[in-house]
Backbone as a printed PyTorch tensor [residue, N CA C, xyz], in Angstrom:
tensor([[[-23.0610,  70.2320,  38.9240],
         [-23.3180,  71.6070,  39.3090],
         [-22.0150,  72.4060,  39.2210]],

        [[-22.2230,  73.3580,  38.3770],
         [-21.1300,  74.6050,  38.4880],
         [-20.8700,  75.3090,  39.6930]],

        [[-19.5500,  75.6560,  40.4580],
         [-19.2420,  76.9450,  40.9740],
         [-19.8300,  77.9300,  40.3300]],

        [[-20.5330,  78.7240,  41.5730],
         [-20.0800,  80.7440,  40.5530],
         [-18.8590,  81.1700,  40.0500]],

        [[-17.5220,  80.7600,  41.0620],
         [-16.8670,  81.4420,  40.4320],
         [-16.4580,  81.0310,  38.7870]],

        [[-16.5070,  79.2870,  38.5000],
         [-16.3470,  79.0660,  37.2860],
         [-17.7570,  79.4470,  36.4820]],

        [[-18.4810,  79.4370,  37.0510],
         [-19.7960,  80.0840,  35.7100],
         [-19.7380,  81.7380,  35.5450]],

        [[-19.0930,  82.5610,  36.9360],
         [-18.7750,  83.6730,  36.2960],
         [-17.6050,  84.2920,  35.1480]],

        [[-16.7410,  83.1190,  35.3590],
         [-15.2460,  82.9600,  34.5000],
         [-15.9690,  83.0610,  33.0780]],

        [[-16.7930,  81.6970,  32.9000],
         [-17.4700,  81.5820,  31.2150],
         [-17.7130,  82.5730,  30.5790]],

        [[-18.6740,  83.2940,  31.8430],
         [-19.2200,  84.3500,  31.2850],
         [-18.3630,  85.5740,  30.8640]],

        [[-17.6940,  85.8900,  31.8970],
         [-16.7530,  87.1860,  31.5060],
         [-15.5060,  86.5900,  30.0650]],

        [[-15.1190,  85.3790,  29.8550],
         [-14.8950,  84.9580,  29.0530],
         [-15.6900,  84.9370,  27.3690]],

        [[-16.7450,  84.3330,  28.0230],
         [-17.8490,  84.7410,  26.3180],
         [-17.4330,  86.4410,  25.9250]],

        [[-17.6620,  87.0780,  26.8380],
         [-17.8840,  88.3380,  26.5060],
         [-16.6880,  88.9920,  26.2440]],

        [[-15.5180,  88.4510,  26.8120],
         [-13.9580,  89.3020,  26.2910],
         [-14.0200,  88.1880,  25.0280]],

        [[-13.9560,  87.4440,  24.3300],
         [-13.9720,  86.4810,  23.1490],
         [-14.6490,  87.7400,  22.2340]],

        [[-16.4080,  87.6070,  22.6630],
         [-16.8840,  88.5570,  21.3420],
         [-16.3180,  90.3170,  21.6190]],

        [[-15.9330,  90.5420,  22.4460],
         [-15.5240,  91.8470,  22.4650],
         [-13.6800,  92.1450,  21.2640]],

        [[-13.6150,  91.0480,  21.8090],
         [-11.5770,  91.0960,  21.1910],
         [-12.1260,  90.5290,  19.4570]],

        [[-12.8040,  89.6190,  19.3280],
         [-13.0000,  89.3080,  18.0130],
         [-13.4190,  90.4990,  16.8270]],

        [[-14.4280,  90.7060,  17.6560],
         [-15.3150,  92.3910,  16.6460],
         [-14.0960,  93.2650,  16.7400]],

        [[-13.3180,  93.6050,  17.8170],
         [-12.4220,  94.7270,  17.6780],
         [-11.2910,  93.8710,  16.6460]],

        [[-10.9040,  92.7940,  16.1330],
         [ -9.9370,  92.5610,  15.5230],
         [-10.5830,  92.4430,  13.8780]],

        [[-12.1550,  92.1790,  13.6560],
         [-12.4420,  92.8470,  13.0400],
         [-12.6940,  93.8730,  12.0110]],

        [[-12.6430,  94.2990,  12.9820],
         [-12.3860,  96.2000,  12.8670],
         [-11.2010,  96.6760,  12.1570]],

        [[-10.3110,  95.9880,  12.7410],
         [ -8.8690,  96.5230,  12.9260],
         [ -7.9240,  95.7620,  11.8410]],

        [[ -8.8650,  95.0610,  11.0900],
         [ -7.7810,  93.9710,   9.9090],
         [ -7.6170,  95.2050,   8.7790]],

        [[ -6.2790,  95.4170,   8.0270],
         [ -6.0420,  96.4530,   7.7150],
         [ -6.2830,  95.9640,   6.1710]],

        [[ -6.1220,  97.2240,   5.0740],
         [ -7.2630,  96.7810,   3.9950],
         [ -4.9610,  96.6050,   3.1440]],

        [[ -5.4560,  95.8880,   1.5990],
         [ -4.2260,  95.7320,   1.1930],
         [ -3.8520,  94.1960,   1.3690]],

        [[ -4.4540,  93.5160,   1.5430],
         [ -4.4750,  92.0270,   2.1300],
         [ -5.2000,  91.2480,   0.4760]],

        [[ -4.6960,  90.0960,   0.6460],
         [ -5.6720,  88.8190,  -1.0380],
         [ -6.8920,  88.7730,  -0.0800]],

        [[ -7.7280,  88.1390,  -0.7970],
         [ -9.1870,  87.9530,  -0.7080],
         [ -8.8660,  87.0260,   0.4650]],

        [[ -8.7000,  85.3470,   0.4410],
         [ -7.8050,  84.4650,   1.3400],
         [ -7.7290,  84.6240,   2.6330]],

        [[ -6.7370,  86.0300,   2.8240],
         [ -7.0840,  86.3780,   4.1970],
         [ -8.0840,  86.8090,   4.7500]],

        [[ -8.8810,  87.5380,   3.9750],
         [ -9.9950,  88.1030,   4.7590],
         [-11.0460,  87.1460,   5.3220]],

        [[-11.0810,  86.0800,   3.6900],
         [-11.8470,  84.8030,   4.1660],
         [-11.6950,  84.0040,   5.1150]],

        [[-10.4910,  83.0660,   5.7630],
         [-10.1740,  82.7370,   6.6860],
         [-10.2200,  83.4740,   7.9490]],

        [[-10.2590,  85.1020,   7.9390],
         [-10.3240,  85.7950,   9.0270],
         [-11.9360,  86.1200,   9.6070]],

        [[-12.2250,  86.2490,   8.4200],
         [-13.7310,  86.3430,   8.7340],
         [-14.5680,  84.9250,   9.0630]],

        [[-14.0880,  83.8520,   8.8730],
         [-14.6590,  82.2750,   9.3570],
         [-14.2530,  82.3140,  11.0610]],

        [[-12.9270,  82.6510,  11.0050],
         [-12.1720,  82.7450,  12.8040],
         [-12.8070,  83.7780,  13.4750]],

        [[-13.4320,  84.3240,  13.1310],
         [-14.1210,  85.6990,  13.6340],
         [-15.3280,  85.1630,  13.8530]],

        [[-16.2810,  84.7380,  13.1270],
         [-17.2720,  84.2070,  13.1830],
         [-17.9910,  83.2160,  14.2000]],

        [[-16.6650,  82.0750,  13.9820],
         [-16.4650,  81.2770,  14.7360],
         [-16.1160,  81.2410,  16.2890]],

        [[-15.5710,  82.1850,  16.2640],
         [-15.0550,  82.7050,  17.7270],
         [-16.1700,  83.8540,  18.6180]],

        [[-16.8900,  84.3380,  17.9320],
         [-17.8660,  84.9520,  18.1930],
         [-19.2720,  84.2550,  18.8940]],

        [[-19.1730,  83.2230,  17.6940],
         [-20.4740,  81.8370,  18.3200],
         [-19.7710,  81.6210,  19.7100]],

        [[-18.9350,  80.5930,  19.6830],
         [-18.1970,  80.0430,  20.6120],
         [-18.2820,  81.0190,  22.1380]],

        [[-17.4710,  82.7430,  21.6720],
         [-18.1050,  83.5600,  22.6290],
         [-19.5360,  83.6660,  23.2570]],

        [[-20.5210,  83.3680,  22.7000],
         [-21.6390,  83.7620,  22.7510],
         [-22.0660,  82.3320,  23.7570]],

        [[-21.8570,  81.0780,  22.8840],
         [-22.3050,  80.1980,  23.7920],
         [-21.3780,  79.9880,  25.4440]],

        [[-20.3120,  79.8760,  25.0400],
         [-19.7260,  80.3670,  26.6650],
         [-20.3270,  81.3610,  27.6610]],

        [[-21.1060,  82.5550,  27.0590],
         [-21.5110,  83.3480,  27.8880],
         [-22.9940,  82.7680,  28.6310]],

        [[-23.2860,  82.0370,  27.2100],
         [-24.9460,  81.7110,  27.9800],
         [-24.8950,  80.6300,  28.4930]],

        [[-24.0240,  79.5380,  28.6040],
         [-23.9140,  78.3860,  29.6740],
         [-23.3170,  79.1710,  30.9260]],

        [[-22.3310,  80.1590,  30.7670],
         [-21.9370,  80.8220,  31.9590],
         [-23.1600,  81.6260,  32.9690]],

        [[-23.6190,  82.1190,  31.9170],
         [-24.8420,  83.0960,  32.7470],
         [-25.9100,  82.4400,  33.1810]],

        [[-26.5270,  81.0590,  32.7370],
         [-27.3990,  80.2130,  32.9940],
         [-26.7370,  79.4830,  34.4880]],

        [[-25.3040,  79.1410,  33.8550],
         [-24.7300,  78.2980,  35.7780],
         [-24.6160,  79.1880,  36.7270]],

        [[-24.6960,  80.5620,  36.5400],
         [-24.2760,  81.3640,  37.3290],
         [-25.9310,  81.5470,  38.0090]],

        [[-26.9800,  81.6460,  37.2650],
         [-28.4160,  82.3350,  37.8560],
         [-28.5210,  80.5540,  38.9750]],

        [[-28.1900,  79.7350,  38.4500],
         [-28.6980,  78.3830,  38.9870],
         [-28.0120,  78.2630,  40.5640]],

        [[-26.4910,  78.3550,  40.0570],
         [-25.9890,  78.3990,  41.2700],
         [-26.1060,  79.3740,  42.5010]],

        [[-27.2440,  80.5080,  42.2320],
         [-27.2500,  81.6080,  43.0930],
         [-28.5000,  81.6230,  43.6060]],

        [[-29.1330,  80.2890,  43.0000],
         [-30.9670,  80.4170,  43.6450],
         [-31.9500,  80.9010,  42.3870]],

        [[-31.4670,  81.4140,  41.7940],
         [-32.2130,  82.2500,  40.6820],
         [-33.0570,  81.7800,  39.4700]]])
């Protein structure tokens, strides 16, 4: 059994992961080989899943641990 406070951590974690990933994203500046974009866009991707599942084991331990 999870703490809240560590299943709320996951969660606010999933969600700064996909929030910082999309904004870096965004923000990769153009003028770059193909190479980078590819590798950036796999780490992006990747880090996005990863965000995503952190949030929903977080938000699932969090409803469990609260009765819910």
């Amino acid at each position: 059994m999870m703490s809240r406070k560590i299943a709320l951590f996951l969660t606010l974690l999933g969600v700064f992961m996909i929030f910082e990933w999309v904004n870096l994203g965004f923000n990769l500046a153009d003028g770059h080989r193909t190479s980078f974009y590819v590798v950036h866009g796999v780490l992006i991707a990747v880090n996005v899943v990863l965000g995503a599942v952190l949030g929903v084991i977080g938000w699932k331990a969090f409803r469990r641990a609260r009765g819910g």
